[in-house]
PDB file with one MODEL, atoms N, CA, C and O in Angstrom:
MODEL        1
ATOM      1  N   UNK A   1      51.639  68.472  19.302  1.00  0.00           N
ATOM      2  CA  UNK A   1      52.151  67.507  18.365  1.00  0.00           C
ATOM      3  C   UNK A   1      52.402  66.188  19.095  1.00  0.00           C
ATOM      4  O   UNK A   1      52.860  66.209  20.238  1.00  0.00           O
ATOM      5  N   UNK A   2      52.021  64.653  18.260  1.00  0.00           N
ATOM      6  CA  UNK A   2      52.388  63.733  19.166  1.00  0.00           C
ATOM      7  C   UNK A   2      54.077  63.429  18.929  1.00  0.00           C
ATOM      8  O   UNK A   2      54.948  63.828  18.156  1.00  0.00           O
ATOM      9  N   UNK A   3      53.966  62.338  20.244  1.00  0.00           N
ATOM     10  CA  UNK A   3      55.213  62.173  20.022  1.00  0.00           C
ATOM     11  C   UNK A   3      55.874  61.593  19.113  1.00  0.00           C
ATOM     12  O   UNK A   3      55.271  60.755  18.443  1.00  0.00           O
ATOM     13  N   UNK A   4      57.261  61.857  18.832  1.00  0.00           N
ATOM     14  CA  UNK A   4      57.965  61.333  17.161  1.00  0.00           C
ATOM     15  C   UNK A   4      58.725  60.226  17.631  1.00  0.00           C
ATOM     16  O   UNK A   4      59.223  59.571  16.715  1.00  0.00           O
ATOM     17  N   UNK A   5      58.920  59.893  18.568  1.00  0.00           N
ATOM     18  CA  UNK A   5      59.793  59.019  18.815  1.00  0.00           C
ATOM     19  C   UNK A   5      58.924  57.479  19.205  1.00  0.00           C
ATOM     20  O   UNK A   5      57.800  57.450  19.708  1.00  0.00           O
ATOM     21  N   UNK A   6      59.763  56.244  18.831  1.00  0.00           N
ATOM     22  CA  UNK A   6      58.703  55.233  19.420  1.00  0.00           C
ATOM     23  C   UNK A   6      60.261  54.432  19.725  1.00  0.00           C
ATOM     24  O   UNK A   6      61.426  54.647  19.388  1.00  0.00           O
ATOM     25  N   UNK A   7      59.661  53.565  20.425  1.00  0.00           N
ATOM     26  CA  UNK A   7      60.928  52.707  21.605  1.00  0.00           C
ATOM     27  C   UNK A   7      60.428  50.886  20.567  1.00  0.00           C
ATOM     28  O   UNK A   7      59.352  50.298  20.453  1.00  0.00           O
ATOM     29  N   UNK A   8      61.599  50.628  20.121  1.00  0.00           N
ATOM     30  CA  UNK A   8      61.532  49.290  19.804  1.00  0.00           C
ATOM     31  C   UNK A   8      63.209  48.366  20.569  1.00  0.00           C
ATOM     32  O   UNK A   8      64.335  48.833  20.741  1.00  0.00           O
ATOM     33  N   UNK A   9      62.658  46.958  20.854  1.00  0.00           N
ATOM     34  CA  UNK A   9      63.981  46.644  21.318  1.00  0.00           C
ATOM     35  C   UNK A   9      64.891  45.786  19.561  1.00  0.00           C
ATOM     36  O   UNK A   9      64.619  45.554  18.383  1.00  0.00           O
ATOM     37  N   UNK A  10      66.016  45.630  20.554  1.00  0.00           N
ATOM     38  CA  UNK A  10      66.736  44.944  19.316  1.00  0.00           C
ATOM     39  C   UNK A  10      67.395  43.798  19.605  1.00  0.00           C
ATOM     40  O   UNK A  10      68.541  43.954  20.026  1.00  0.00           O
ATOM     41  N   UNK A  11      66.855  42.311  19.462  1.00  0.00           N
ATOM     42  CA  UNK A  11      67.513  41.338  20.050  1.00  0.00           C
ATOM     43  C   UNK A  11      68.691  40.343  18.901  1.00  0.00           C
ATOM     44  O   UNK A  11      68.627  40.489  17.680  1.00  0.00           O
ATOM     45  N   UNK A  12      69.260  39.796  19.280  1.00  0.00           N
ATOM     46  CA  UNK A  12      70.688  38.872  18.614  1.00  0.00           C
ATOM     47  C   UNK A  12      70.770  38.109  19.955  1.00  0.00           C
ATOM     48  O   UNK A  12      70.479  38.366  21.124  1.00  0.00           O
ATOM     49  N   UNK A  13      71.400  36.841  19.143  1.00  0.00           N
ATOM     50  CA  UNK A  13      72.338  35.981  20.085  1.00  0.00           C
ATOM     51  C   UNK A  13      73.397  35.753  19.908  1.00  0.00           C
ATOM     52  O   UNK A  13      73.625  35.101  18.890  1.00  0.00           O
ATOM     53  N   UNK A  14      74.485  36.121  20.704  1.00  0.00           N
ATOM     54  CA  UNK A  14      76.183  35.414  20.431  1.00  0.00           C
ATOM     55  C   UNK A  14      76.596  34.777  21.660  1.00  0.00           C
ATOM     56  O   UNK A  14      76.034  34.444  22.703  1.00  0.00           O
ATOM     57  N   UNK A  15      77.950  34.710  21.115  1.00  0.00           N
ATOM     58  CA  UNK A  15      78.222  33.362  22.234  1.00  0.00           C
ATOM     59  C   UNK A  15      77.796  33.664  23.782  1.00  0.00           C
ATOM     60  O   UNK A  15      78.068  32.698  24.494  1.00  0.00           O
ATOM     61  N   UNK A  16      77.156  34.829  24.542  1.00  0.00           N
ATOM     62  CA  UNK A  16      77.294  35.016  25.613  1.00  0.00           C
ATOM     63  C   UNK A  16      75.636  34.646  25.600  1.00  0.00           C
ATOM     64  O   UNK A  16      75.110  34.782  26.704  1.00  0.00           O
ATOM     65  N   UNK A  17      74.815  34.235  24.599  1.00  0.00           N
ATOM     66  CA  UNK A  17      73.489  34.296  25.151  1.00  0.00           C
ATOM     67  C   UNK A  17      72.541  35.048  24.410  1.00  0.00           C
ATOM     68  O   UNK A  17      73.103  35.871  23.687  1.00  0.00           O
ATOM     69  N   UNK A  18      71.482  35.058  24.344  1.00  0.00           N
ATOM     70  CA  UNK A  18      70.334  36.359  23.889  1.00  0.00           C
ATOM     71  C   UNK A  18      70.766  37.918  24.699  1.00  0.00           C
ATOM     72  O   UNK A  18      71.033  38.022  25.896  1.00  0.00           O
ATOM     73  N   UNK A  19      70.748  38.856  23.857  1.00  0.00           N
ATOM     74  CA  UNK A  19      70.940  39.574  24.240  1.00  0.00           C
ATOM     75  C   UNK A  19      70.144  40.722  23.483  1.00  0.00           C
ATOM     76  O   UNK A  19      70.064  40.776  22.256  1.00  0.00           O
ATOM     77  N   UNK A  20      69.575  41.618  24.341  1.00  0.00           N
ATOM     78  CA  UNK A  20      68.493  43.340  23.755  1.00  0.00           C
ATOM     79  C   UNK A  20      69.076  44.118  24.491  1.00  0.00           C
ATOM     80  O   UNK A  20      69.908  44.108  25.398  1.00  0.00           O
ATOM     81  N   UNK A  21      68.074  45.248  23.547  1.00  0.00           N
ATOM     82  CA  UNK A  21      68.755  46.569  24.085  1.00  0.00           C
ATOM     83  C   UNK A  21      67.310  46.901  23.422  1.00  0.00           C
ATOM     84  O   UNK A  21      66.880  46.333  22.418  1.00  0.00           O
ATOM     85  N   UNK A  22      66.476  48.147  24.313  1.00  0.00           N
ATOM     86  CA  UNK A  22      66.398  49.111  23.840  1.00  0.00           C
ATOM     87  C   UNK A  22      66.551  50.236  22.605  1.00  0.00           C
ATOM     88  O   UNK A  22      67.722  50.499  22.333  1.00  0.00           O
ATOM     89  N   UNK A  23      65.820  50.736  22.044  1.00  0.00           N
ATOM     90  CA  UNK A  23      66.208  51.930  21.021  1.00  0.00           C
ATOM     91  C   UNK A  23      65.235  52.919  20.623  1.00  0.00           C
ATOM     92  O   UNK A  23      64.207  52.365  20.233  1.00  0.00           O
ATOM     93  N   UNK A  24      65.175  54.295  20.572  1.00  0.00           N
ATOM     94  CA  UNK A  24      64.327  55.275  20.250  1.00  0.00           C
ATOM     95  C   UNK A  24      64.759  54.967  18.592  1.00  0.00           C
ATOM     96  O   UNK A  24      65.779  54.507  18.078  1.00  0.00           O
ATOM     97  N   UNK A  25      63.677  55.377  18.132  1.00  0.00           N
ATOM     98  CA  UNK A  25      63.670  55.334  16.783  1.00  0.00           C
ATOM     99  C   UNK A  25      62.699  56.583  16.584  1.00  0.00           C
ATOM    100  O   UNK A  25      61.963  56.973  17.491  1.00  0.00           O
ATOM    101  N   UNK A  26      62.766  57.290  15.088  1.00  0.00           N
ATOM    102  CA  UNK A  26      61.831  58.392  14.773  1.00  0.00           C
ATOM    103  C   UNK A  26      60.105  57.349  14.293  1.00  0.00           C
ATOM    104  O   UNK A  26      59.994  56.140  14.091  1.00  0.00           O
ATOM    105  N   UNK A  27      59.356  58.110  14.266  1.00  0.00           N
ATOM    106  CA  UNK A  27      58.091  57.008  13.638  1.00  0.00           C
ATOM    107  C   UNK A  27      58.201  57.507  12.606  1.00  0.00           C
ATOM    108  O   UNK A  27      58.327  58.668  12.217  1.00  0.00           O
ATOM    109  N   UNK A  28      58.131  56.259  12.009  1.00  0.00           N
ATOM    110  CA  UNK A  28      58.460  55.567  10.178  1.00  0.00           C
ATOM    111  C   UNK A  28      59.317  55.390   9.844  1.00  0.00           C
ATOM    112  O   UNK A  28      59.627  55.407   8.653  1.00  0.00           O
ATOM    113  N   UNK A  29      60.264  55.072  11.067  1.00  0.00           N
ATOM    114  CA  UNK A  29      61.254  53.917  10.345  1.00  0.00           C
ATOM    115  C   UNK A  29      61.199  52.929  10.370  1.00  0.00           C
ATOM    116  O   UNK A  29      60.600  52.300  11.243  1.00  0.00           O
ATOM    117  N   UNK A  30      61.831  52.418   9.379  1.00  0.00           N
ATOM    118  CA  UNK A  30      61.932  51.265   8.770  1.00  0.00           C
ATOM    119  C   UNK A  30      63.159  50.452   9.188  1.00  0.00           C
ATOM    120  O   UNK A  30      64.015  51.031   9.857  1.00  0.00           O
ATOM    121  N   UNK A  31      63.373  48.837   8.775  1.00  0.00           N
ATOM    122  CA  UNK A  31      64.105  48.038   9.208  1.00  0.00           C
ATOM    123  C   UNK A  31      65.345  48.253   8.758  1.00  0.00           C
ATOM    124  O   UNK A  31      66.385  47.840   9.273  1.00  0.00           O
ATOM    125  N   UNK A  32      65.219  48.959   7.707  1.00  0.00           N
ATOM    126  CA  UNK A  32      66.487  49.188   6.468  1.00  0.00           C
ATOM    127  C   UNK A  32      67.051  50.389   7.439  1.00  0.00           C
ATOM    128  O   UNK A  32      68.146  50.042   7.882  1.00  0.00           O
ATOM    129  N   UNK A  33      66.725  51.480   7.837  1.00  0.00           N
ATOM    130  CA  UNK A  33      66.835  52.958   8.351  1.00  0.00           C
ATOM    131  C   UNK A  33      67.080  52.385   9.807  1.00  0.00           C
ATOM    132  O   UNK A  33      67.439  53.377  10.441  1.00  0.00           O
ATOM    133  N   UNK A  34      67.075  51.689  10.356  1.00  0.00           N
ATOM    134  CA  UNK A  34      67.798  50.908  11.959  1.00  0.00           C
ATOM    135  C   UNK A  34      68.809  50.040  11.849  1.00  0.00           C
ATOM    136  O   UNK A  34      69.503  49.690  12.804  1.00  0.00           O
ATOM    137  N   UNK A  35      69.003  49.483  10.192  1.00  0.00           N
ATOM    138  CA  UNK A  35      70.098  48.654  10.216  1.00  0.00           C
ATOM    139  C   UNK A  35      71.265  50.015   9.990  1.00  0.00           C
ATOM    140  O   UNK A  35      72.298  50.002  10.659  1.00  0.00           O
ATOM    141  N   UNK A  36      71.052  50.914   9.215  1.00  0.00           N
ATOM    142  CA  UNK A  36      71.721  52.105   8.914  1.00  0.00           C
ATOM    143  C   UNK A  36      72.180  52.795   9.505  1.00  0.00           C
ATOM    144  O   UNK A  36      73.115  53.534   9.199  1.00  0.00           O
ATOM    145  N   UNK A  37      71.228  52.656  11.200  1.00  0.00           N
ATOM    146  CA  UNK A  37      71.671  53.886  11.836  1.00  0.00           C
ATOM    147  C   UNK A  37      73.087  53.385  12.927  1.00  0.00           C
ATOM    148  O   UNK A  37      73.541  52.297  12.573  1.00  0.00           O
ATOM    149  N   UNK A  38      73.635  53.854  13.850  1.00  0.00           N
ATOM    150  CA  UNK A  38      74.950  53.595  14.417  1.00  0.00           C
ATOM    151  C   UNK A  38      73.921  52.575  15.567  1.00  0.00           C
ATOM    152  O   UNK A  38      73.141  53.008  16.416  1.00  0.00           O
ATOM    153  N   UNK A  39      74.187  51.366  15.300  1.00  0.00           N
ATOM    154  CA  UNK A  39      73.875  50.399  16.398  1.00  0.00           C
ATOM    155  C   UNK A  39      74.546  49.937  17.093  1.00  0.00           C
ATOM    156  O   UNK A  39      74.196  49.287  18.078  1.00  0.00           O
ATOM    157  N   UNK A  40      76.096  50.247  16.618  1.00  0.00           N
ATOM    158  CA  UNK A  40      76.997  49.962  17.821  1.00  0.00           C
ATOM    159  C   UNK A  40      76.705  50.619  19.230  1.00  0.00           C
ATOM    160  O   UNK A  40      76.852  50.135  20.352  1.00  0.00           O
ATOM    161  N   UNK A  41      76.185  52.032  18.787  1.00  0.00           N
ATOM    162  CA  UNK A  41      76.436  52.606  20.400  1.00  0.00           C
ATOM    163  C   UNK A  41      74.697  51.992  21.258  1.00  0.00           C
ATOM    164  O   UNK A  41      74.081  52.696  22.058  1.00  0.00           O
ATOM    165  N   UNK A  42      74.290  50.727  20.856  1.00  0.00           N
ATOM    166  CA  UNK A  42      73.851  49.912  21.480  1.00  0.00           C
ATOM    167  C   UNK A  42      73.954  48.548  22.029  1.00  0.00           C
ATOM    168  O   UNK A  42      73.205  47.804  22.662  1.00  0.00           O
ATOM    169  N   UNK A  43      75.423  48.475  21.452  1.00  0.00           N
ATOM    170  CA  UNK A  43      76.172  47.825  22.230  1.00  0.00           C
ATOM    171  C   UNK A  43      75.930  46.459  21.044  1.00  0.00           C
ATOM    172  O   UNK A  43      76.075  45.313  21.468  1.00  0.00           O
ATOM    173  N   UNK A  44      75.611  46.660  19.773  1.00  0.00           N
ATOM    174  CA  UNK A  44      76.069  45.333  18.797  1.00  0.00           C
ATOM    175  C   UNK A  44      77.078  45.628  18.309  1.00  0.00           C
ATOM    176  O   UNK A  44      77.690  46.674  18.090  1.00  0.00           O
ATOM    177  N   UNK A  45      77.279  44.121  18.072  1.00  0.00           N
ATOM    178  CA  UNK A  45      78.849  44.152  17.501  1.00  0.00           C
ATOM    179  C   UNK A  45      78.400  44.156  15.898  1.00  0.00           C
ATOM    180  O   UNK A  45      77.559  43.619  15.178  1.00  0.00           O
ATOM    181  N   UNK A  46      79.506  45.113  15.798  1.00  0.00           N
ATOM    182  CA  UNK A  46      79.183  45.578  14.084  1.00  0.00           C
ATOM    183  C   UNK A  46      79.248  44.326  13.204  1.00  0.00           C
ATOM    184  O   UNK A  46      78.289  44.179  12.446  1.00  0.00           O
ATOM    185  N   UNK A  47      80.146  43.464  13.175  1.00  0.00           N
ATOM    186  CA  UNK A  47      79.742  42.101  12.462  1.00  0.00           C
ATOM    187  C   UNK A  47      78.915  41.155  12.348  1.00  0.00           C
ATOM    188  O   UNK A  47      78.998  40.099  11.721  1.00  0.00           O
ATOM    189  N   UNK A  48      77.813  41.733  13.219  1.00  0.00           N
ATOM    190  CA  UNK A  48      76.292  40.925  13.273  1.00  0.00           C
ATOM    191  C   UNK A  48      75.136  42.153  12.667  1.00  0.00           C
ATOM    192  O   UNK A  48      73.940  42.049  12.397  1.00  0.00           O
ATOM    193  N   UNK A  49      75.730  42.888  12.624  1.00  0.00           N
ATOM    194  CA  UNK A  49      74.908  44.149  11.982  1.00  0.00           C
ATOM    195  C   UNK A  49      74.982  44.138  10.276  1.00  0.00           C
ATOM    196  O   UNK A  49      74.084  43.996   9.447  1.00  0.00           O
ATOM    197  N   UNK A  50      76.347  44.334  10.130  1.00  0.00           N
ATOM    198  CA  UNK A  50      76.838  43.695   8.455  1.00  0.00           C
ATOM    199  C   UNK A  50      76.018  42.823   8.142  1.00  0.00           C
ATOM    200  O   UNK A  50      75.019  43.026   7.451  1.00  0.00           O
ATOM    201  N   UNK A  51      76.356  41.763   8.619  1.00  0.00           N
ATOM    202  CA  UNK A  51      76.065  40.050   8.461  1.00  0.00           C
ATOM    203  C   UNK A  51      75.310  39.607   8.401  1.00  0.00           C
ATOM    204  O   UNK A  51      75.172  38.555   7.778  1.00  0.00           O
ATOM    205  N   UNK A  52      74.165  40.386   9.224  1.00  0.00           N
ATOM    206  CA  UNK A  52      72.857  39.429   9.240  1.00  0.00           C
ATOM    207  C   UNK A  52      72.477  39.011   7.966  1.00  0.00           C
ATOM    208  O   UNK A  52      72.386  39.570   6.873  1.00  0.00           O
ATOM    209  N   UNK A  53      72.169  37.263   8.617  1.00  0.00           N
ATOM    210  CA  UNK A  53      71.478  36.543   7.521  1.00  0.00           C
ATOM    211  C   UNK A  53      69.628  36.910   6.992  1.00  0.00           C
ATOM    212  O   UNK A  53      69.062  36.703   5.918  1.00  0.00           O
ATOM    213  N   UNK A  54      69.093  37.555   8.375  1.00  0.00           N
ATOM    214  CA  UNK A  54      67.802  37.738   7.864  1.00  0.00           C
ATOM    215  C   UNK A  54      67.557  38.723   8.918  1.00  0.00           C
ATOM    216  O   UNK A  54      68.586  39.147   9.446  1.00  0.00           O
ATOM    217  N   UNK A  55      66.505  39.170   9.335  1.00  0.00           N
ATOM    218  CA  UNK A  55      65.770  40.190  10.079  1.00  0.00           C
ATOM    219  C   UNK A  55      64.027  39.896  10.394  1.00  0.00           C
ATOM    220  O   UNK A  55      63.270  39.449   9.532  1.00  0.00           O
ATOM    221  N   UNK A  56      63.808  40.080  11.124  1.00  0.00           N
ATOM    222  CA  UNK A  56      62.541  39.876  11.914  1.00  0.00           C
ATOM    223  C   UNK A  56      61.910  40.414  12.813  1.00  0.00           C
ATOM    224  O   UNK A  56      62.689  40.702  13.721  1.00  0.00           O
ATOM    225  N   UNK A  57      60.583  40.791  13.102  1.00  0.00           N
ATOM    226  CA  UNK A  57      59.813  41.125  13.859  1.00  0.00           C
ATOM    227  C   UNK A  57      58.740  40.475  14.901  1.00  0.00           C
ATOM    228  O   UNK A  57      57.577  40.233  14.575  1.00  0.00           O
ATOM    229  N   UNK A  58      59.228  40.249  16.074  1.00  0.00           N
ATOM    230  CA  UNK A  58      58.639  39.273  16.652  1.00  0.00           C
ATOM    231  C   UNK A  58      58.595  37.947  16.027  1.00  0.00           C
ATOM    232  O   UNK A  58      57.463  37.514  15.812  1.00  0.00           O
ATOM    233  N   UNK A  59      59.559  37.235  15.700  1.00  0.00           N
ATOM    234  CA  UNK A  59      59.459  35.655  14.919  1.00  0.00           C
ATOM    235  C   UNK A  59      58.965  35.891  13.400  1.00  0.00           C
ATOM    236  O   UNK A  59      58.558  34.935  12.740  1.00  0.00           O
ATOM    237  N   UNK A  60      58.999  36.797  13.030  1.00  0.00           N
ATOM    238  CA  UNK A  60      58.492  36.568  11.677  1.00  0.00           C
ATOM    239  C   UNK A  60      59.476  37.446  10.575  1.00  0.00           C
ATOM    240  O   UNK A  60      59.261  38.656  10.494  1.00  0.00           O
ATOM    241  N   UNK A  61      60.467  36.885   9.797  1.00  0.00           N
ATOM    242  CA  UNK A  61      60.554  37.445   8.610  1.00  0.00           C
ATOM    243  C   UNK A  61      60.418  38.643   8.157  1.00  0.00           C
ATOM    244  O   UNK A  61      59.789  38.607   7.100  1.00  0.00           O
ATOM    245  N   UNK A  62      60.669  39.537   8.415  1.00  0.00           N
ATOM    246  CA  UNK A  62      60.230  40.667   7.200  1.00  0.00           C
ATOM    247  C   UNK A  62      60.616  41.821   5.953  1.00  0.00           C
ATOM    248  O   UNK A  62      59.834  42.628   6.456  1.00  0.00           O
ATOM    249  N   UNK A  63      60.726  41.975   5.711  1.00  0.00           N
ATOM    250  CA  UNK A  63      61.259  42.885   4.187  1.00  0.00           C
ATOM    251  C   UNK A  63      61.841  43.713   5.086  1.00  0.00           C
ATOM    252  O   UNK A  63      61.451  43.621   6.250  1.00  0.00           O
ATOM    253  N   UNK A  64      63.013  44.808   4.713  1.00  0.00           N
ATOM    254  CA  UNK A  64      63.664  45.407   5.204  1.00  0.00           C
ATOM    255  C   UNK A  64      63.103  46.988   4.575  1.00  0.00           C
ATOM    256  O   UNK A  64      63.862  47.941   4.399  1.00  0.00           O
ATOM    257  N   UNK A  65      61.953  46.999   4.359  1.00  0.00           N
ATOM    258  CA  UNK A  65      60.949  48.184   4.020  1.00  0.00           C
ATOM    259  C   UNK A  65      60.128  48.302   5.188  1.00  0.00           C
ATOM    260  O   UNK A  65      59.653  49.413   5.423  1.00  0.00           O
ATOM    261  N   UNK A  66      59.852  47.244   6.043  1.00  0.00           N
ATOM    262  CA  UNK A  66      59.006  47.098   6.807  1.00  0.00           C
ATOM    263  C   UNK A  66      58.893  48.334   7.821  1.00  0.00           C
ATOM    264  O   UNK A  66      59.975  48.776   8.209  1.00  0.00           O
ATOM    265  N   UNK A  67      57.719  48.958   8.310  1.00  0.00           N
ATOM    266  CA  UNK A  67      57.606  50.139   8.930  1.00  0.00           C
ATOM    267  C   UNK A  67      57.745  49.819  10.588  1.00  0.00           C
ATOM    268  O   UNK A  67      56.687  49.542  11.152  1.00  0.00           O
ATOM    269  N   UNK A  68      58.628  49.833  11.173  1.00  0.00           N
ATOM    270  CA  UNK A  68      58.761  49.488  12.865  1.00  0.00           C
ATOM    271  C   UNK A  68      57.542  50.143  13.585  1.00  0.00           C
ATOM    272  O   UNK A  68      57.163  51.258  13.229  1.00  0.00           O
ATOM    273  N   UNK A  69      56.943  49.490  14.558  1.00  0.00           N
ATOM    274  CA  UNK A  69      55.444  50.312  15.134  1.00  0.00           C
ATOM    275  C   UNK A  69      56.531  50.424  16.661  1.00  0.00           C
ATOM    276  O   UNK A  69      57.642  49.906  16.773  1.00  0.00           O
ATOM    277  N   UNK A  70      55.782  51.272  17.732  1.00  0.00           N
ATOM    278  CA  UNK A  70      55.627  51.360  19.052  1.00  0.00           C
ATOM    279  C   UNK A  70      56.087  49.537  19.699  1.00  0.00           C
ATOM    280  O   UNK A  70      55.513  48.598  19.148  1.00  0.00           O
ATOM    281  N   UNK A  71      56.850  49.315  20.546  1.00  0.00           N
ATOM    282  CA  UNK A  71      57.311  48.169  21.260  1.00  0.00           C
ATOM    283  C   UNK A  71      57.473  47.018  20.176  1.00  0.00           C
ATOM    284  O   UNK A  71      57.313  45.894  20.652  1.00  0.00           O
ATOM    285  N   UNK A  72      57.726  47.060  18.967  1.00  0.00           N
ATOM    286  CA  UNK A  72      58.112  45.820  17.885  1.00  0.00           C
ATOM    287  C   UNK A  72      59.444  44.835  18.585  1.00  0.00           C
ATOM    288  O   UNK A  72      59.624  45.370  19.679  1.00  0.00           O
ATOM    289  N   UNK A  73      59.958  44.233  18.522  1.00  0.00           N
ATOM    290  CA  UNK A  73      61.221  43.338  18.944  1.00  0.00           C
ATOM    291  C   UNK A  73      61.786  43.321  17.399  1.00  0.00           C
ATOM    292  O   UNK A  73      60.983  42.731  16.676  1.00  0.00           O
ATOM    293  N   UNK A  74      62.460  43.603  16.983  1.00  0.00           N
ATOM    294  CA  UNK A  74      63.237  43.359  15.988  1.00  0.00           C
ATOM    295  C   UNK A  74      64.839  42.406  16.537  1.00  0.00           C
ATOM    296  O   UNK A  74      65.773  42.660  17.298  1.00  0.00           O
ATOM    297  N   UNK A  75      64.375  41.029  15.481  1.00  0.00           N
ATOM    298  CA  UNK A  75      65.342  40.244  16.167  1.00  0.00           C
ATOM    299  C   UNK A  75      66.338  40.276  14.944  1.00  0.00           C
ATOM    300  O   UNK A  75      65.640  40.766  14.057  1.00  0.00           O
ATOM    301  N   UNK A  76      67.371  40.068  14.496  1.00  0.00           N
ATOM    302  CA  UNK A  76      68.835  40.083  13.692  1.00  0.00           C
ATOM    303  C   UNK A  76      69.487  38.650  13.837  1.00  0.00           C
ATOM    304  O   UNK A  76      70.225  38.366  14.780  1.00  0.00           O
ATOM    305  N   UNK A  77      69.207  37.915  12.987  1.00  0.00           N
ATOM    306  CA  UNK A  77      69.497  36.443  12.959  1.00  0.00           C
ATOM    307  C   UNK A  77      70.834  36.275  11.863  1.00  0.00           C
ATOM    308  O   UNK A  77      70.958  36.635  10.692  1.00  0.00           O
ATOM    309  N   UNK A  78      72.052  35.341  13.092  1.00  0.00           N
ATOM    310  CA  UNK A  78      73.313  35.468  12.223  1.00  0.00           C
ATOM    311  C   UNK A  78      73.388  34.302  11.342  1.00  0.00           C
ATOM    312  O   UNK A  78      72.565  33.421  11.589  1.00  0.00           O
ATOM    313  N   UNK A  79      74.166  34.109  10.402  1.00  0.00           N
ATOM    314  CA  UNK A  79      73.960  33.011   9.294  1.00  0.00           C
ATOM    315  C   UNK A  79      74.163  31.685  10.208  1.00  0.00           C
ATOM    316  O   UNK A  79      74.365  31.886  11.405  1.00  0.00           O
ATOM    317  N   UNK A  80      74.139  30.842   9.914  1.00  0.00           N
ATOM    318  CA  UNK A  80      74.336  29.191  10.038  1.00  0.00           C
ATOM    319  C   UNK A  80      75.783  29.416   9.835  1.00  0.00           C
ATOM    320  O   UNK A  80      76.297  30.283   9.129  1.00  0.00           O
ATOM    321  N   UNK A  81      76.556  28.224  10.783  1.00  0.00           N
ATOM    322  CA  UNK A  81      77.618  27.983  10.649  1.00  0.00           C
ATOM    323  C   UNK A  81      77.699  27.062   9.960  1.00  0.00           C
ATOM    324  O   UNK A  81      78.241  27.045   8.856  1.00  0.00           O
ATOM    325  N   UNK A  82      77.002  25.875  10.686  1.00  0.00           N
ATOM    326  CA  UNK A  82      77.214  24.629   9.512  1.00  0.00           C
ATOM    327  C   UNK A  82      75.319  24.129   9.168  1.00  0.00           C
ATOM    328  O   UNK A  82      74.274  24.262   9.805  1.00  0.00           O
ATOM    329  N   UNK A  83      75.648  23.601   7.984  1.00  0.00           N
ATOM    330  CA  UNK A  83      74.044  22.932   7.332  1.00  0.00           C
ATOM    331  C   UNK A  83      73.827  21.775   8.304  1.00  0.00           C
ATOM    332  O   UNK A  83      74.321  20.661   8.480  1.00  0.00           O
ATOM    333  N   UNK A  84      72.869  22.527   8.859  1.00  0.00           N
ATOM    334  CA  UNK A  84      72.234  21.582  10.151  1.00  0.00           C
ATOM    335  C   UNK A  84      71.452  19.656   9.448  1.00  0.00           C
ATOM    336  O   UNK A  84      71.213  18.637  10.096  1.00  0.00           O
ATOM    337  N   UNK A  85      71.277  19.975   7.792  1.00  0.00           N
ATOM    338  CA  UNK A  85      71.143  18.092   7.664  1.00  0.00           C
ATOM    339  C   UNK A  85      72.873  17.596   7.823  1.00  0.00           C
ATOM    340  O   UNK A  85      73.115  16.650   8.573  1.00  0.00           O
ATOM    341  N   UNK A  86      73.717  18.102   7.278  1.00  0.00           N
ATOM    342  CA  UNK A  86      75.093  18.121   7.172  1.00  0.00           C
ATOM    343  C   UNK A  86      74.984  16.930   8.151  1.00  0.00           C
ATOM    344  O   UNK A  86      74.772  15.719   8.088  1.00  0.00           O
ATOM    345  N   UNK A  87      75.394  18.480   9.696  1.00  0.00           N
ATOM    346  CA  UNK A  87      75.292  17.817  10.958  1.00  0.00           C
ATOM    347  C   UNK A  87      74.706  16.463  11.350  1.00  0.00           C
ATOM    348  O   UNK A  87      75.312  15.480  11.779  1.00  0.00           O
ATOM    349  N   UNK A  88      73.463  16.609  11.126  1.00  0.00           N
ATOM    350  CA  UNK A  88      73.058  15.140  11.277  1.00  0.00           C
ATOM    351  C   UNK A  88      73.101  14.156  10.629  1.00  0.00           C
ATOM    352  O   UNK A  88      72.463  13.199  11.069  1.00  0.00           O
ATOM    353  N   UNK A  89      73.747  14.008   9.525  1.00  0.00           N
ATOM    354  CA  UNK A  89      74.808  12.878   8.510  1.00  0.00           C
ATOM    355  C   UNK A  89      75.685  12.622   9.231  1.00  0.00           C
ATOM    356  O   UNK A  89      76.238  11.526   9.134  1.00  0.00           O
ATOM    357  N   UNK A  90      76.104  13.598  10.224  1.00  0.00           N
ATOM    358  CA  UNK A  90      77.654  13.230  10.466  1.00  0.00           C
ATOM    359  C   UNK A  90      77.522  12.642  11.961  1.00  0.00           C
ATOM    360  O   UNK A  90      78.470  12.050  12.477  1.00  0.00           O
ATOM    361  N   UNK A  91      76.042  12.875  12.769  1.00  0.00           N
ATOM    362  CA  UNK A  91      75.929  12.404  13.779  1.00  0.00           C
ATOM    363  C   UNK A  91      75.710  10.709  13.482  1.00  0.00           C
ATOM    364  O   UNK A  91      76.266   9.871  14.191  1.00  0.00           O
ATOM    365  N   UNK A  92      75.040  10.433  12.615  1.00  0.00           N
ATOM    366  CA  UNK A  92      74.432   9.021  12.023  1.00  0.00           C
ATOM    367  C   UNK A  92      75.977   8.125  12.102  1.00  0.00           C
ATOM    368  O   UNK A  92      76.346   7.135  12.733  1.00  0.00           O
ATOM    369  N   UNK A  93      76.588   9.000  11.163  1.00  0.00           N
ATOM    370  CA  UNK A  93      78.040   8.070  10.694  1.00  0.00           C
ATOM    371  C   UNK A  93      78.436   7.450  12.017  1.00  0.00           C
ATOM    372  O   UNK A  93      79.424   6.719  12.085  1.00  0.00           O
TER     373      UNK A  93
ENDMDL
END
């Protein structure tokens, strides 16, 4: 039988920097079924796990149906603090 397991990493940034980890996953899971599973004991902080504003695979967007392959990067992008035109109104002023 092949193997069931496939290794994807999991990247975020907080205040300390970019930061991955590693993760076995079963094959055919999905983005939804890794946000689900206990990612703390990979060392995210559960309020970026909640929170995320979007989810991605290697730079790109994707549905949270999406099927994870062998070495994917799944990155977890946290919301905007402030509306970045905002910001630059307020740099102008």
């Amino acid at each position: 039988m092949a193997n069931s397991k496939i290794t994807v990493t999991i990247a975020w940034a907080d205040a300390g920097g970019a930061q991955e980890r590693e993760a076995q996953v079963g094959v055919g899971t999905t983005i939804n079924d890794l946000l689900a599973s206990d990612l703390t004991k990979h060392g995210l902080p559960l309020e970026l796990v909640s929170g995320a504003a979007g989810v991605g695979v290697w730079g790109r967007v994707r549905p949270k149906t999406y099927v994870l392959r062998d070495g994917d990067r799944v990155e977890l992008y946290a919301p905007l603090k402030a509306d970045p035109k905002e910001q630059r109104r307020r740099r102008v002023r």
